[in-house]
N, C-alpha and C positions, 0 to 999 in steps of 0.2 A: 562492535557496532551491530553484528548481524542479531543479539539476543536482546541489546538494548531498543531496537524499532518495536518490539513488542510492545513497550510503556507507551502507557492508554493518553498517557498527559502529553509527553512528546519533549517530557521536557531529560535531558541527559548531562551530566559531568565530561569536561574534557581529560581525556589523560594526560594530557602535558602541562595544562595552563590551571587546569582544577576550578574553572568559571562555569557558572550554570548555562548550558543553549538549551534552544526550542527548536524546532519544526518552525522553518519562514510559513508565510499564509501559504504561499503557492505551493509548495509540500502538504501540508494540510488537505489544501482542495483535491488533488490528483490524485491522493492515498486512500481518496475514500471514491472519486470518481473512477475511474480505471477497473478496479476491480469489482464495481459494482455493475459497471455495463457490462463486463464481459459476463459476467453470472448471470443476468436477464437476459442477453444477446443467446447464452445456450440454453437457458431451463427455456428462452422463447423458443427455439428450435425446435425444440425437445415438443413444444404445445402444438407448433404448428404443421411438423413433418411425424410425430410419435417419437415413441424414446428410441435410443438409437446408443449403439457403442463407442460412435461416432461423438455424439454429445458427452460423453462421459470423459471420454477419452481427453475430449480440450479442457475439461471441471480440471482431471485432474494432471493436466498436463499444464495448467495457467497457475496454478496455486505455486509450486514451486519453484518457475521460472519467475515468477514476480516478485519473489521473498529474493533470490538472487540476484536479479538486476537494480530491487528497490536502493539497495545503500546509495547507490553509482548516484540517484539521482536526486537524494537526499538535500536541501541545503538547510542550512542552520543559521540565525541569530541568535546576539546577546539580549535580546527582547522577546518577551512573549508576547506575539502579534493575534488580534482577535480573527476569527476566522472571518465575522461578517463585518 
């Protein structure tokens, strides 16, 4: 599951059942919200205090905590649901 969230489409094979899922909408929204505020939440930091060890230190201390806890919160349908 961890190399399959890479696919851009969102769409994945079950192992056991061999049925196509998708990414529900509410997976969709968060996957792309979430780590996009945390990135302007620091590069703003970064604008508004100067750059700092500090700011880097969460770039890269967010990136791979997120890729870790992402599956958990994962949910899938048998539908490919439109984002809007």
């Amino acid at each position: 599951m961890f190399i399959k969230q890479f696919n851009l489409s969102g769409e994945m094979t079950c192992p056991y059942c061999g049925t196509k899922q998708y990414y529900a909408k509410r997976t969709k929204k968060w996957s792309g919200i979430i780590p996009t505020s945390a990135i302007v939440l620091i590069m703003g930091g970064n604008l508004v205090f100067g750059p700092s060890y500090l700011g880097l230190f969460f770039l890269v201390l967010f990136l791979p905590l997120y890729l870790l806890i992402f599956p958990f919160f994962v949910r899938l349908t048998d539908e490919e649901e439109p984002l809007f």
